[in-house]
TORPA-839893 format. One record per residue: residue in three letters; residue number from 1; x, y, z of N, C-alpha, C, O, CB in turn. Coordinates in Angstrom, 1 decimal, decimal comma. Glycine has a CB too. Example, Ala and Ser with C-alpha at 12.3 -4.5 7.8 and 13.67 -1.06 7.14 Angstrom:
! residues 2
(pt "ALA" 1 (13,2 -5,7 7,8) (12,3 -4,5 7,8) (13,2 -3,3 7,8) (14,2 -3,3 8,5) (11,3 -4,5 9,0))
(pt "SER" 2 (12,8 -2,2 7,1) (13,7 -1,1 7,1) (12,9 0,0 7,9) (13,4 1,1 8,0) (14,1 -0,6 5,7))
! end
This chain:
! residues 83
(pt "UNK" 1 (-41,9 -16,5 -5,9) (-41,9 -16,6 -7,4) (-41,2 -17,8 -7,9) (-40,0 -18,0 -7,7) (-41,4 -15,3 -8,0))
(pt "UNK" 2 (-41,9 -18,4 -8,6) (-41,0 -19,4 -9,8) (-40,6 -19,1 -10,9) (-40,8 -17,9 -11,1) (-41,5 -20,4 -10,2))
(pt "UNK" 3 (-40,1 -19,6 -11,9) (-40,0 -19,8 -13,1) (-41,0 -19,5 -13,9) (-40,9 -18,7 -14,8) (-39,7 -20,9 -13,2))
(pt "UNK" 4 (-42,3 -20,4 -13,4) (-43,5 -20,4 -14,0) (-44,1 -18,5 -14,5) (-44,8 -18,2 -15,5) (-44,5 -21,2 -12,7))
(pt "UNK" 5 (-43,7 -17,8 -13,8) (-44,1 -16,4 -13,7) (-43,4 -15,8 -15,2) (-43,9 -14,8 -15,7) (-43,4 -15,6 -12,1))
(pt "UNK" 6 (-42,2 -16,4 -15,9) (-41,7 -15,6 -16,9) (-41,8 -16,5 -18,2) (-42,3 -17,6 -17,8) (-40,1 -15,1 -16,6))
(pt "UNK" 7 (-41,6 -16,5 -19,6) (-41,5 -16,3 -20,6) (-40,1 -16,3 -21,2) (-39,1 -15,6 -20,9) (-42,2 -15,3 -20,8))
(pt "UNK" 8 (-40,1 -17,7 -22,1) (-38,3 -17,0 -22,4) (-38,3 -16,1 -23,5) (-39,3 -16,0 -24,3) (-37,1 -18,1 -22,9))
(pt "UNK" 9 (-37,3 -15,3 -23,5) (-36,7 -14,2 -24,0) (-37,4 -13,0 -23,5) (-37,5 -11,9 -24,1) (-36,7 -14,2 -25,5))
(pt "UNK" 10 (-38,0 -13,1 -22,2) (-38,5 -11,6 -21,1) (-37,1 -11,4 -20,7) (-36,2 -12,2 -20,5) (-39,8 -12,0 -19,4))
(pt "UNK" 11 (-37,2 -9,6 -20,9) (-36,2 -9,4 -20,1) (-36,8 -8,9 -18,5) (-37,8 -8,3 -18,2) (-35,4 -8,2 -20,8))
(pt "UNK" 12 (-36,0 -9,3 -17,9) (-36,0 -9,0 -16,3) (-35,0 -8,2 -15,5) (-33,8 -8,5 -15,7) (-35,9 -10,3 -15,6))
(pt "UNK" 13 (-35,4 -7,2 -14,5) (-34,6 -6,9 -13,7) (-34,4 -7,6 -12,1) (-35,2 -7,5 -11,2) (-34,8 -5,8 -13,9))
(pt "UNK" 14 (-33,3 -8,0 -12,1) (-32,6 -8,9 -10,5) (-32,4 -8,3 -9,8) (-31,9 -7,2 -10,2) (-31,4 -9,7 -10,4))
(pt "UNK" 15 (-32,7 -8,4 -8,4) (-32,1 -7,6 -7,3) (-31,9 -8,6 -6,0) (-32,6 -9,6 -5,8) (-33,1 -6,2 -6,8))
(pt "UNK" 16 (-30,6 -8,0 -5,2) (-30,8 -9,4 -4,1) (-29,7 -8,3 -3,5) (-29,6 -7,1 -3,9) (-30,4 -11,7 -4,6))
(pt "UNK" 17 (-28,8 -9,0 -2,3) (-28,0 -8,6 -1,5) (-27,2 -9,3 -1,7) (-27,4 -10,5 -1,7) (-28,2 -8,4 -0,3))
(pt "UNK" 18 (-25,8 -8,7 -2,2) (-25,0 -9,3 -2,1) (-23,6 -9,7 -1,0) (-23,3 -8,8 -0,2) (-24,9 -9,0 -2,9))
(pt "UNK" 19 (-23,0 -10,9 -1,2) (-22,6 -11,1 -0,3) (-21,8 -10,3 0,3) (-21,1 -9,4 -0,3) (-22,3 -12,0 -0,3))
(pt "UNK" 20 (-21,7 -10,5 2,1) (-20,9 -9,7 2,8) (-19,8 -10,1 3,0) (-19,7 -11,3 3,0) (-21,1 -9,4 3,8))
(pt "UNK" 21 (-19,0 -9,5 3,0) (-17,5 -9,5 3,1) (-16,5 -9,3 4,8) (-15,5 -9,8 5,1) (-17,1 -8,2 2,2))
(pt "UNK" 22 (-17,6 -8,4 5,4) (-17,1 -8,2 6,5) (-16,4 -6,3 7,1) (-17,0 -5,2 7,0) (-16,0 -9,2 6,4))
(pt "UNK" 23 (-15,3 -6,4 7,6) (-14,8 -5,2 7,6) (-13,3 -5,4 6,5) (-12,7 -6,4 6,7) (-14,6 -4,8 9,3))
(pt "UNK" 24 (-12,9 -4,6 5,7) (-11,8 -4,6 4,9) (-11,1 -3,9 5,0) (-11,5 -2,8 5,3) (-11,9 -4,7 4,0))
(pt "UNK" 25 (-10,0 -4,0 4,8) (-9,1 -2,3 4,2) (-9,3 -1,7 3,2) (-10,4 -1,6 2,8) (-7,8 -2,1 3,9))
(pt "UNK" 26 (-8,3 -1,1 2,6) (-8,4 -0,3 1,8) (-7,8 -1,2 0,3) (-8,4 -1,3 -0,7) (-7,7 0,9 2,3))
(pt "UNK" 27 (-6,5 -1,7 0,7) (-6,2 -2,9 -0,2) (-7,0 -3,9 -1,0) (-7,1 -4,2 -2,2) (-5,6 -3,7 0,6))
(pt "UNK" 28 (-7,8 -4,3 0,1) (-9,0 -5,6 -0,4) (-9,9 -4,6 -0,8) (-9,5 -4,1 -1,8) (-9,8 -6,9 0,8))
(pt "UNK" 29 (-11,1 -4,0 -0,4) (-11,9 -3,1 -0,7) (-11,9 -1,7 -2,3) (-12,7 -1,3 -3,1) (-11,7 -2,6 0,5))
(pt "UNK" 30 (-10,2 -1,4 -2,1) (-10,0 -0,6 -3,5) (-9,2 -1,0 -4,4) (-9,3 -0,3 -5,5) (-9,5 0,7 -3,4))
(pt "UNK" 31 (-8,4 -2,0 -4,4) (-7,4 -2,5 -4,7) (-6,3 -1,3 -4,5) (-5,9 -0,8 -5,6) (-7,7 -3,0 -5,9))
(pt "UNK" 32 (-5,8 -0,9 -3,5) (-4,8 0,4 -3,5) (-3,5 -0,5 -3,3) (-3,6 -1,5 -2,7) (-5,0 1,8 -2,0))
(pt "UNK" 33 (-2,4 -0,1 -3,9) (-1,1 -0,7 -3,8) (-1,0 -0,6 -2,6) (-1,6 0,3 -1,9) (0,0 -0,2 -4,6))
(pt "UNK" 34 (0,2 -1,7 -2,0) (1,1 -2,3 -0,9) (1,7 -1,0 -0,8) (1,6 -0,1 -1,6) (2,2 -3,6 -1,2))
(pt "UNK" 35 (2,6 -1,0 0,8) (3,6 0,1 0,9) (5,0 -1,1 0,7) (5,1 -2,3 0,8) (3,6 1,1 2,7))
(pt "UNK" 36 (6,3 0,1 0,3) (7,2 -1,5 0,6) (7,2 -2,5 1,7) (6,7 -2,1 2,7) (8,6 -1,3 0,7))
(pt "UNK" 37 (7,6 -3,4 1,7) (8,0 -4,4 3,0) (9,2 -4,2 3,0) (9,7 -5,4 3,0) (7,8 -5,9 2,9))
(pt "UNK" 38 (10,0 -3,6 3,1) (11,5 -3,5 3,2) (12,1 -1,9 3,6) (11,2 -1,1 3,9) (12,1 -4,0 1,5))
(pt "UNK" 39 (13,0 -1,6 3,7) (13,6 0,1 3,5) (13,0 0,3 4,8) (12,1 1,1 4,5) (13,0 1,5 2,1))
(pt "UNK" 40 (12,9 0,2 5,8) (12,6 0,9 7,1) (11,4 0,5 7,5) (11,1 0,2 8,7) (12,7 2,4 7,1))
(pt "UNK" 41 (10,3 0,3 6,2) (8,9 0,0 6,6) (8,6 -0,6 8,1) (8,9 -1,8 8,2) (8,4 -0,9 5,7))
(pt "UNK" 42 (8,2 -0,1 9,2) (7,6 -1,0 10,0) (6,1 -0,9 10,5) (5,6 0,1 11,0) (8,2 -1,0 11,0))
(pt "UNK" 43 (5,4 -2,3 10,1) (3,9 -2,1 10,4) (2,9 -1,3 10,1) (1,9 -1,0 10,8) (3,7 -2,0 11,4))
(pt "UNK" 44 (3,3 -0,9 8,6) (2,6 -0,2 8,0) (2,3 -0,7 6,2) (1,6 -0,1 5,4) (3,3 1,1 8,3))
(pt "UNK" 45 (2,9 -1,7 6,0) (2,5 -2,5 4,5) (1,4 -2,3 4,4) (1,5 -1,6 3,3) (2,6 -4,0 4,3))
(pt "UNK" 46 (0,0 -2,3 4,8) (-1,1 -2,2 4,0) (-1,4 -1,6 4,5) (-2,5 -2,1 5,0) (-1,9 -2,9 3,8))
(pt "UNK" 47 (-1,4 -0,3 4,9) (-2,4 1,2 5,5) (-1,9 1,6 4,1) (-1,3 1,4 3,1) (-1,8 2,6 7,1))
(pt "UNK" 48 (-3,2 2,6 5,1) (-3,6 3,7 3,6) (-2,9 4,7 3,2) (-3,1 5,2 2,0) (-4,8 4,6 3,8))
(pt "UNK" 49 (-1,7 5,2 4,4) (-1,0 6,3 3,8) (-1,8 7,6 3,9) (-2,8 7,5 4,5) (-0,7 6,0 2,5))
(pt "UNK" 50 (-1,5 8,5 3,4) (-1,9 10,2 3,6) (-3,1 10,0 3,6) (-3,5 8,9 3,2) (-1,6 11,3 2,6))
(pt "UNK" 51 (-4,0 11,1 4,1) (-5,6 11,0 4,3) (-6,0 12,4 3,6) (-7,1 12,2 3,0) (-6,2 11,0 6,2))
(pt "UNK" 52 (-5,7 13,3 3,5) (-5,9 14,1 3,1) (-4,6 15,6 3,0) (-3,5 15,2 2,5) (-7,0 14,1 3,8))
(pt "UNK" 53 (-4,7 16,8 3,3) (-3,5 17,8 3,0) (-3,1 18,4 4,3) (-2,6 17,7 5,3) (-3,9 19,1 1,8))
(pt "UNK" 54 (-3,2 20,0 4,4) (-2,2 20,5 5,5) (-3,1 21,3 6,4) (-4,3 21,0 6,8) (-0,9 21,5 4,9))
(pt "UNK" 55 (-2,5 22,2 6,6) (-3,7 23,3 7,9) (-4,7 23,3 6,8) (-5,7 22,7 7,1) (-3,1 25,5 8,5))
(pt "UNK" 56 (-4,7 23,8 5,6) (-6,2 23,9 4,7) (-6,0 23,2 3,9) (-5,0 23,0 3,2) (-6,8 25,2 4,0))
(pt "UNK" 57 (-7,6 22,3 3,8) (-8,7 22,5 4,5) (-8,6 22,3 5,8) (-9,3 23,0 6,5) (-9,6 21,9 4,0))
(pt "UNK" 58 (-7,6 21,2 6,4) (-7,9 21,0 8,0) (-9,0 19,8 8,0) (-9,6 19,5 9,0) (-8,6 22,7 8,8))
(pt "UNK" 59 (-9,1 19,3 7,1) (-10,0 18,1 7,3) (-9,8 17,0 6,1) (-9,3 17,1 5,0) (-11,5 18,5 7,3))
(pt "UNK" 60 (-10,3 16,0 6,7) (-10,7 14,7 5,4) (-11,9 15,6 4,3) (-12,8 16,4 4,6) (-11,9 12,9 6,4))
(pt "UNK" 61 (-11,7 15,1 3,0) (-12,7 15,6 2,5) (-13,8 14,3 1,8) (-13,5 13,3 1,3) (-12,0 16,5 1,4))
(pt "UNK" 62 (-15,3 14,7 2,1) (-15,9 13,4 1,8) (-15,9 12,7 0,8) (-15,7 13,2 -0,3) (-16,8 13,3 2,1))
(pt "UNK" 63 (-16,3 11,2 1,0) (-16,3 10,2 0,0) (-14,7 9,6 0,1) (-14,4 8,7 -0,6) (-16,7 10,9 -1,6))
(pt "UNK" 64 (-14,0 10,1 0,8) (-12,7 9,8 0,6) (-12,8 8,5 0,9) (-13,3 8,1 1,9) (-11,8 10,5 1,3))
(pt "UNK" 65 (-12,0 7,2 -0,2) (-11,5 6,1 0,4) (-11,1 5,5 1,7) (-10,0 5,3 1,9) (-10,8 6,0 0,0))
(pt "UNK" 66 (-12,1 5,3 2,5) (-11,2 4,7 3,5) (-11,6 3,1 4,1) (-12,6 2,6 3,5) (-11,3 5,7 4,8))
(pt "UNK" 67 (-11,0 2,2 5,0) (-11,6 1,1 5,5) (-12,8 1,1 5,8) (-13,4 2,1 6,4) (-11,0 0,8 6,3))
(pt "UNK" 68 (-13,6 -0,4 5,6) (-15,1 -0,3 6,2) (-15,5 -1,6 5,8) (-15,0 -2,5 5,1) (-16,2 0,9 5,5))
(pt "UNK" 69 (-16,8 -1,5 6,6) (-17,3 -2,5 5,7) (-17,6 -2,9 4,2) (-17,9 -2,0 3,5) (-18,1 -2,6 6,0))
(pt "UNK" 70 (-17,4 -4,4 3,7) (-17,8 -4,1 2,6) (-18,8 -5,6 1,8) (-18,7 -6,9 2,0) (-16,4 -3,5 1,7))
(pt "UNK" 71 (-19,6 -4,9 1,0) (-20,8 -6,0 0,7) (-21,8 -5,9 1,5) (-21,6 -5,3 2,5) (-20,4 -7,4 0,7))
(pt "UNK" 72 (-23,2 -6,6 1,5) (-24,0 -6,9 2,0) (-25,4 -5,7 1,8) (-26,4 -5,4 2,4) (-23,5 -7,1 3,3))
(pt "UNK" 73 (-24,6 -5,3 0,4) (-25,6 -3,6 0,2) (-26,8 -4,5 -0,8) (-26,6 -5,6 -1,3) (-24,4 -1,8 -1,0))
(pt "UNK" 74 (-27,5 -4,0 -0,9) (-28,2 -4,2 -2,2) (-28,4 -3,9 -3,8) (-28,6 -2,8 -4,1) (-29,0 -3,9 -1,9))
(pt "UNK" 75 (-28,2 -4,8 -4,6) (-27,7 -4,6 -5,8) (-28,8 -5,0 -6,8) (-29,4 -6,1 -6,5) (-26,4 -5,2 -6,0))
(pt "UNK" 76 (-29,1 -4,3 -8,2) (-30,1 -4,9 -9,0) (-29,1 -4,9 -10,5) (-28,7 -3,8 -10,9) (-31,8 -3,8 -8,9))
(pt "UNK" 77 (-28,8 -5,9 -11,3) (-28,7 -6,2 -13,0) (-30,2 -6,0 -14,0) (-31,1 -6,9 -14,1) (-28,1 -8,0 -13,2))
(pt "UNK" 78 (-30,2 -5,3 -14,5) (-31,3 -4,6 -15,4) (-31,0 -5,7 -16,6) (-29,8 -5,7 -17,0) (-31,0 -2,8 -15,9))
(pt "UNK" 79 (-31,5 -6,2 -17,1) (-32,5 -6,5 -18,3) (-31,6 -7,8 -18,7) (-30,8 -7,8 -19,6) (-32,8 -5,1 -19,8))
(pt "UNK" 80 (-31,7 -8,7 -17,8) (-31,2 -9,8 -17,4) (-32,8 -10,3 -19,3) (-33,8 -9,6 -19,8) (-31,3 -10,5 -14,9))
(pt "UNK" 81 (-32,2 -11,5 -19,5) (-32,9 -12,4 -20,8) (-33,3 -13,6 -20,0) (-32,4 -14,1 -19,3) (-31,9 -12,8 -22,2))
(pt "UNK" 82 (-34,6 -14,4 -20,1) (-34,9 -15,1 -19,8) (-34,8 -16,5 -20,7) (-35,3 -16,6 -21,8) (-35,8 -14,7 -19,4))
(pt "UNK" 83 (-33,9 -17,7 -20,0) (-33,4 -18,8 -21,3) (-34,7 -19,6 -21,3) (-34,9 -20,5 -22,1) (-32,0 -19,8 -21,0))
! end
């Protein structure tokens, strides 16, 4: 498609993939605060910290924040204006 295909002031909807990022934490990915760097901390500044609670439930619960990949999903902006 070109240009030639639209009209200005058409609204359009965009879709494409956006860029990948790679694998991230939780830091870069959610923006979750630092642990201290100081007071005993060792090798744990950017983990995630608690995952979930105690004997119950006994599990992660889903959707929960965690590290992963991130980007490279597909994304569309609705009713983009044509200049």
């Amino acid at each position: 498609m070109s240009a030639r295909h639209f009209t200005p002031g058409q609204f359009v909807d965009v879709s494409g993939v956006s860029n990948g990022k790679g694998f991230q934490g939780t830091v870069v990915k959610y923006g979750f605060k630092m642990q201290p760097a100081t007071h005993g901390n060792s090798k744990s500044h950017r983990a995630l910290g608690s995952t979930g609670m105690r004997q119950d439930p006994g599990r992660v619960f889903k959707n929960k924040k965690m590290p992963g990949r991130m980007g490279g999903v597909k994304r569309t902006v609705p009713n983009l204006q044509v200049k």
